[in-house]
C-alpha positions as CSV (number, residue, x, y, z in Angstrom):
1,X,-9.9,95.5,218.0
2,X,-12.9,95.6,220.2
3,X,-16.1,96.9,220.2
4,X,-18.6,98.1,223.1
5,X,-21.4,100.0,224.1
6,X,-21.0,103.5,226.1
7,X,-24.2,104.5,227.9
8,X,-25.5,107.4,230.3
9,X,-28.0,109.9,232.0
10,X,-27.6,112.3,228.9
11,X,-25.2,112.9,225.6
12,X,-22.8,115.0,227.7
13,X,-21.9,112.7,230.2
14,X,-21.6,110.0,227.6
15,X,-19.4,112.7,225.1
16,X,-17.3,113.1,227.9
17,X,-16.4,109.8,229.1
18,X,-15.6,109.2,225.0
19,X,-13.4,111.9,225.2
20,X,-11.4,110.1,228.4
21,X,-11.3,107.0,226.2
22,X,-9.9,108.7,223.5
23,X,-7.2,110.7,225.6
24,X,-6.1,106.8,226.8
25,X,-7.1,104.7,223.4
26,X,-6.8,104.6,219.8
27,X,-10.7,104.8,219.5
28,X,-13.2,105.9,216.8
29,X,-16.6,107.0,217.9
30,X,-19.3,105.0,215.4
31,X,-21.9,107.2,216.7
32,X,-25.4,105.5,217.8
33,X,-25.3,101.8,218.1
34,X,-27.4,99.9,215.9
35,X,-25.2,96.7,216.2
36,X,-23.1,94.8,218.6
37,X,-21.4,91.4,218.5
38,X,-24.1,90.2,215.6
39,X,-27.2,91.8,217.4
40,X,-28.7,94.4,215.9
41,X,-30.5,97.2,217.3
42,X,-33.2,98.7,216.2
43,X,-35.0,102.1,218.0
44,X,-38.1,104.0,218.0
45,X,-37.5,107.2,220.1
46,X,-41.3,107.6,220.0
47,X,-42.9,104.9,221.6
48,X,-39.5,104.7,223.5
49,X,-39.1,101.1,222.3
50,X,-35.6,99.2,221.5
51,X,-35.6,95.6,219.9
52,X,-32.2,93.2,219.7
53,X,-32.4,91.2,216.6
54,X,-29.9,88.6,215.4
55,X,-31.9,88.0,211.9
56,X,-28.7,87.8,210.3
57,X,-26.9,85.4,212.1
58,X,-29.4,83.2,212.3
59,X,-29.7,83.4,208.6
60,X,-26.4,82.6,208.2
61,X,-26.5,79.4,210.8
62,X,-29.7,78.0,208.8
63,X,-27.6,78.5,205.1
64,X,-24.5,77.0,206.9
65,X,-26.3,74.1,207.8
66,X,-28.3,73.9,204.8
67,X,-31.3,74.4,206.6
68,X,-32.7,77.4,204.7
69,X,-35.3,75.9,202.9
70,X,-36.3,74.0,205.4
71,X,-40.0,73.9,206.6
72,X,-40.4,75.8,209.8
73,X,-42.3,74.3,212.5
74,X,-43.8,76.0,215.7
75,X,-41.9,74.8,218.8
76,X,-37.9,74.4,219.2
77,X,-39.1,70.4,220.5
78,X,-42.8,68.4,220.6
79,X,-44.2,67.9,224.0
80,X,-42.8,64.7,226.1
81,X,-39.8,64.4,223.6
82,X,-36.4,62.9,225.4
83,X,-33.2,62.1,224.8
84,X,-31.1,60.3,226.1
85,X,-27.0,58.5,226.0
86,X,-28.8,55.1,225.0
87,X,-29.5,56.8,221.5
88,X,-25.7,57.2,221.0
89,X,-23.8,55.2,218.7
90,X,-23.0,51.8,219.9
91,X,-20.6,50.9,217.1
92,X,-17.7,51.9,215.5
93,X,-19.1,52.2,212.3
94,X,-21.9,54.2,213.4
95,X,-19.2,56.9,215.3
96,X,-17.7,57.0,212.4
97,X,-20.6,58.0,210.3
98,X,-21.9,60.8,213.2
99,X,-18.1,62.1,213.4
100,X,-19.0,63.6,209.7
101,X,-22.2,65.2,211.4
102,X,-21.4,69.1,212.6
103,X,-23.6,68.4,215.6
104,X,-21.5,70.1,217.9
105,X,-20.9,73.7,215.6
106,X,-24.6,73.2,215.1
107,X,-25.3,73.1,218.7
108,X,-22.6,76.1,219.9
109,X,-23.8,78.4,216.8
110,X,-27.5,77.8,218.6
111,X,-26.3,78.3,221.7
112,X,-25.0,82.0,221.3
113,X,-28.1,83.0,219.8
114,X,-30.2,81.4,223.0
115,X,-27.5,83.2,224.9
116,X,-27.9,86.6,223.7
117,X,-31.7,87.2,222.3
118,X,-33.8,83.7,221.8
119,X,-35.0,82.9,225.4
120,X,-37.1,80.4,224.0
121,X,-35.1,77.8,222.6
122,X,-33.1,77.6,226.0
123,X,-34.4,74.0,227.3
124,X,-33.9,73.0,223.6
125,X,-30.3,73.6,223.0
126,X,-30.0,72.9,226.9
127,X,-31.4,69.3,226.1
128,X,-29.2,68.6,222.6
129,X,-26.2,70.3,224.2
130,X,-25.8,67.2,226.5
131,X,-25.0,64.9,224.0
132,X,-22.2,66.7,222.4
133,X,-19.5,64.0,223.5
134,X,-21.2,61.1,221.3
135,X,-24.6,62.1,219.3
136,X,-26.8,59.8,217.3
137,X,-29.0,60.5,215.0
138,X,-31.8,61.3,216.8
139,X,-30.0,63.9,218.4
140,X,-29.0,65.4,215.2
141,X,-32.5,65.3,214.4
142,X,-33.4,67.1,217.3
143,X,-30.5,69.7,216.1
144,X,-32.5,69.7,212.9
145,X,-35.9,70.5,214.6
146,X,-34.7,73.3,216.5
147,X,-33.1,74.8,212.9
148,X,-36.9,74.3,211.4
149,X,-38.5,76.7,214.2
150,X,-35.7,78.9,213.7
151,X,-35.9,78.9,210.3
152,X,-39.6,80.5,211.3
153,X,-39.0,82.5,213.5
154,X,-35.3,84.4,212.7
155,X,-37.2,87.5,212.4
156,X,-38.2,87.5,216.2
157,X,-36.4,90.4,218.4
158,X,-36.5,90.9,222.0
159,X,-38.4,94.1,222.7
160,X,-37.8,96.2,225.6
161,X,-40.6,99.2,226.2
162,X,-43.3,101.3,228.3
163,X,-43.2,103.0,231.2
164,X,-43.8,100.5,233.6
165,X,-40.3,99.4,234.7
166,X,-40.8,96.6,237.6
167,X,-38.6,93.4,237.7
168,X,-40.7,90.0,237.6
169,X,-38.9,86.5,238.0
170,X,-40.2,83.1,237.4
171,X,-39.0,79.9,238.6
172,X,-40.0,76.3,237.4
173,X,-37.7,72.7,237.8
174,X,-38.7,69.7,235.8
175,X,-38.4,66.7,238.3
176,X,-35.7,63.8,237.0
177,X,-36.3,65.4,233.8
178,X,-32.7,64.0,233.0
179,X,-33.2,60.1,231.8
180,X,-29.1,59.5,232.1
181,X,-28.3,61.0,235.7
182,X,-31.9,61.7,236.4
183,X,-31.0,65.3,237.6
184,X,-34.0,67.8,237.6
185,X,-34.2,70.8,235.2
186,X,-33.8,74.6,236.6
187,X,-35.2,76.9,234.6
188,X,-35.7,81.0,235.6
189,X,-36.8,84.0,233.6
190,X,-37.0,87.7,234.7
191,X,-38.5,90.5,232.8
192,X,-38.4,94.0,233.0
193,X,-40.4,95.0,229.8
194,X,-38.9,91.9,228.3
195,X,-36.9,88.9,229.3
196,X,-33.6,90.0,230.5
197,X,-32.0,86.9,232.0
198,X,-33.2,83.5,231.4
199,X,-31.3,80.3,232.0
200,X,-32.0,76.2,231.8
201,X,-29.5,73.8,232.9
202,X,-29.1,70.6,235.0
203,X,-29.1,70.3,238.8
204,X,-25.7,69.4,240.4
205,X,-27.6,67.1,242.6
206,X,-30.2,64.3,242.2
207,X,-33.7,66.0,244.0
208,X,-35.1,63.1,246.2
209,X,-38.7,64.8,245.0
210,X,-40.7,67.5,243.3
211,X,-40.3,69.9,246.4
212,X,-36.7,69.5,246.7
213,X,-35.8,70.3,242.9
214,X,-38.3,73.4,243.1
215,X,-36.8,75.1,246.1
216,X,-33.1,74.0,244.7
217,X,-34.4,76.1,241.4
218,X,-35.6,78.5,243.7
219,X,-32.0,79.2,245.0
220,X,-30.3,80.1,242.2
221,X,-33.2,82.5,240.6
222,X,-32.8,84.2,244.3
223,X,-29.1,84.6,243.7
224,X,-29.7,86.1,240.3
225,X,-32.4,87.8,241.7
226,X,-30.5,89.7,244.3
227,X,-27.5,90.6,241.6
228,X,-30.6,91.9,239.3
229,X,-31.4,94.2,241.8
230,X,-28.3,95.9,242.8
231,X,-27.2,96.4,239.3
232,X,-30.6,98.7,238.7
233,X,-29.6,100.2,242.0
234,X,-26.0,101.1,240.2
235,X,-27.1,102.0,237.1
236,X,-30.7,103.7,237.9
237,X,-32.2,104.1,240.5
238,X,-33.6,102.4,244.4
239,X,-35.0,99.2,243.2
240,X,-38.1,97.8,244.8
241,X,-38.3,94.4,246.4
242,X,-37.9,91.9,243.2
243,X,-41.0,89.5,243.2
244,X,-40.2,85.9,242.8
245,X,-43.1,83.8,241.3
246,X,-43.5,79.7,241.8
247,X,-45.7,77.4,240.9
248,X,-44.3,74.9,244.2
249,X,-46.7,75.5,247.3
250,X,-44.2,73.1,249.3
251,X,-41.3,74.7,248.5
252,X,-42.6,78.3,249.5
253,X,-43.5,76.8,252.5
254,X,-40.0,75.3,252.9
255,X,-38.5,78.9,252.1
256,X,-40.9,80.7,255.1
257,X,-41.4,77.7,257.4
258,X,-37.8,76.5,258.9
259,X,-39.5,74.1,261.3
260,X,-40.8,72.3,258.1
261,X,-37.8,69.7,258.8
262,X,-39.0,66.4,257.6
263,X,-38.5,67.1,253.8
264,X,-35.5,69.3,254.2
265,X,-32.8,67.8,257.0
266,X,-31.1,66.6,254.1
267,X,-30.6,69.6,251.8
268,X,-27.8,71.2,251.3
269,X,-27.0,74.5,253.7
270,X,-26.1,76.2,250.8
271,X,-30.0,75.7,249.3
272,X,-31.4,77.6,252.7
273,X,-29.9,81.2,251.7
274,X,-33.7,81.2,250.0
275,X,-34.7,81.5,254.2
276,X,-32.5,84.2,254.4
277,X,-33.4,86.2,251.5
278,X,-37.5,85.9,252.3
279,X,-36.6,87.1,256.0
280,X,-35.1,90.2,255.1
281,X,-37.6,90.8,252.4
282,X,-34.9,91.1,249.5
283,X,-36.8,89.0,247.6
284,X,-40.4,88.5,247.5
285,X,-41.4,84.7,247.0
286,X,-45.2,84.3,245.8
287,X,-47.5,81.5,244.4
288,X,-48.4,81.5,240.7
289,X,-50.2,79.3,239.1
290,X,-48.6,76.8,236.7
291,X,-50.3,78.0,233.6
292,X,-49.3,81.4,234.4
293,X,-45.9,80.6,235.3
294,X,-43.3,81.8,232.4
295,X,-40.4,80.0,233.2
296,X,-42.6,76.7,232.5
297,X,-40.8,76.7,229.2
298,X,-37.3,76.5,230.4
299,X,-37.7,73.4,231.7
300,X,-39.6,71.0,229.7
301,X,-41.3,70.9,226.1
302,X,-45.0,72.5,226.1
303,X,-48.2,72.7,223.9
304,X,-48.3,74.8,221.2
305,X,-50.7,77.6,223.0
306,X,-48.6,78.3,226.3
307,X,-45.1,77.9,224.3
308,X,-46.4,81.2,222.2
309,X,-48.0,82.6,225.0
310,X,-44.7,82.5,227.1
311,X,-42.8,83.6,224.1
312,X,-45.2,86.9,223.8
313,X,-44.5,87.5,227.1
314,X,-40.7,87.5,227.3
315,X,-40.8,90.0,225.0
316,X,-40.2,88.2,221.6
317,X,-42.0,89.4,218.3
318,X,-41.0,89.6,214.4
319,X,-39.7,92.3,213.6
């Protein structure tokens, strides 16, 4: 049995495709969604506001890992925290005592909810998520941490709303963020009224500097970017030019300058599709600066301030 979510211009169009579905499948019509693989949705036709919650689950992941009573904190990690393989268990008897640890359910149950509604724990389960083959106890720790902000801050939904529908992306890297493979960080976020993709993960490659792992980050946000774009097109309507924001000055200069050679003869072709993309004006690149730069949180623990700021502005508030 599966569920899913029919949408359309108006209730005859969706009535109708039901009744194809219904012609083809055993199917029951629930009638207006208000939940969907553990979100819940919550409307007001009025303001013309819809929120995604997962309150419940994450209730349920905080009780499963006794966690419930736990005192919240207010950031997933503190600023300049690390981890790293050397904190793994060097012994047998230590494996043996981390093997009764459920640091890897812990860690998956976290990262569905990142994956569907909590933006900003990304870099956080990103960074314990790494250490799955063989955690220590400062990794479960760190596990533990990220449970103590949930724990305040389960009611928070993603809230989509207004009138104003314009696609904004933001890009950030964190340079040899990594301490193991000393790989960068990519991190990207794009709103439209609230954060609708977000990601955080490892570079396949070792950046040789700063410039090189932000125009690398830059690549794949273009390439989400671009598939952004044409699914508004699909579903809505002609889609303006998506506008690209970066806190790098080299590496837009690397993306609209190809005779800037020195620092780039020995990237990758595959990273130059971001020339491609500025040239035919797909994608807008532009300069932001790094205060104002949302995706700052994606790759690296921040203060307090800008961590709530950022979180305000992808859309998340209690519900």
């Amino acid at each position: 049995m599966d569920d899913m979510l029919v949408a359309g211009p108006n209730k005859d169009r969706v009535q109708e495709l039901n009744a194809q579905l219904a012609r083809e499948f055993d199917m029951k019509d629930l009638g207006p969604a208000n939940k969907i693989i553990g979100m819940q949705i919550y409307r007001d036709r009025k303001d013309r506001k819809i929120w995604l919650s997962q309150k419940n689950y994450l209730r349920k992941i905080l009780r499963r890992f006794n966690m419930q009573d736990c005192k919240p904190i207010s950031t997933p990690l503190p600023m300049n925290f690390k981890l790293s393989s050397s904190m793994s268990p060097s012994n047998i008897t230590k494996r043996m005592k981390m093997s009764r640890v459920p640091y890897a359910s812990a860690v998956e149950s976290l990262m569905f909810a990142m994956i569907c509604t909590r933006p900003d724990i990304a870099q956080a389960v990103g960074t314990v998520s790494r250490h799955m083959a063989n955690p220590g106890i400062e990794h479960w720790n760190a596990v533990k941490r990220i449970l103590r902000y949930i724990r305040g801050t389960s009611d928070a939904a993603l809230c989509y709303g207004g009138s104003e529908f314009t696609v904004r992306g933001y890009v950030d890297s964190d340079f040899v963020g990594d301490l193991d493979k000393r790989k960068s960080t990519t991190g990207y976020v794009f709103t439209i009224v609230g954060a609708v993709s977000w990601i955080s993960k490892l570079q396949i490659v070792v950046a040789l500097s700063t410039t090189e792992a932000e125009y690398m980050a830059a690549t794949h946000a273009f390439k989400e970017a671009i598939w952004i774009k044409r699914l508004i097109e699909e579903l809505v309507h002609k889609q303006e030019n998506i506008v690209l924001f970066c806190d790098s000055q080299s590496a837009l200069h690397i993306a609209r300058n190809p005779t800037f050679h020195s620092r780039t003869k020995h990237i990758g072709v595959q990273y130059h599709f971001v020339r491609e993309v500025v040239e035919d004006g797909s994608v807008d690149m532009q300069k932001i600066h790094t205060k104002e730069n949302l995706a700052d949180v994606m790759t690296k623990p921040i203060n307090t301030d800008k961590f709530i700021w950022c979180r305000s502005s992808y859309g998340l508030a209690e519900t």
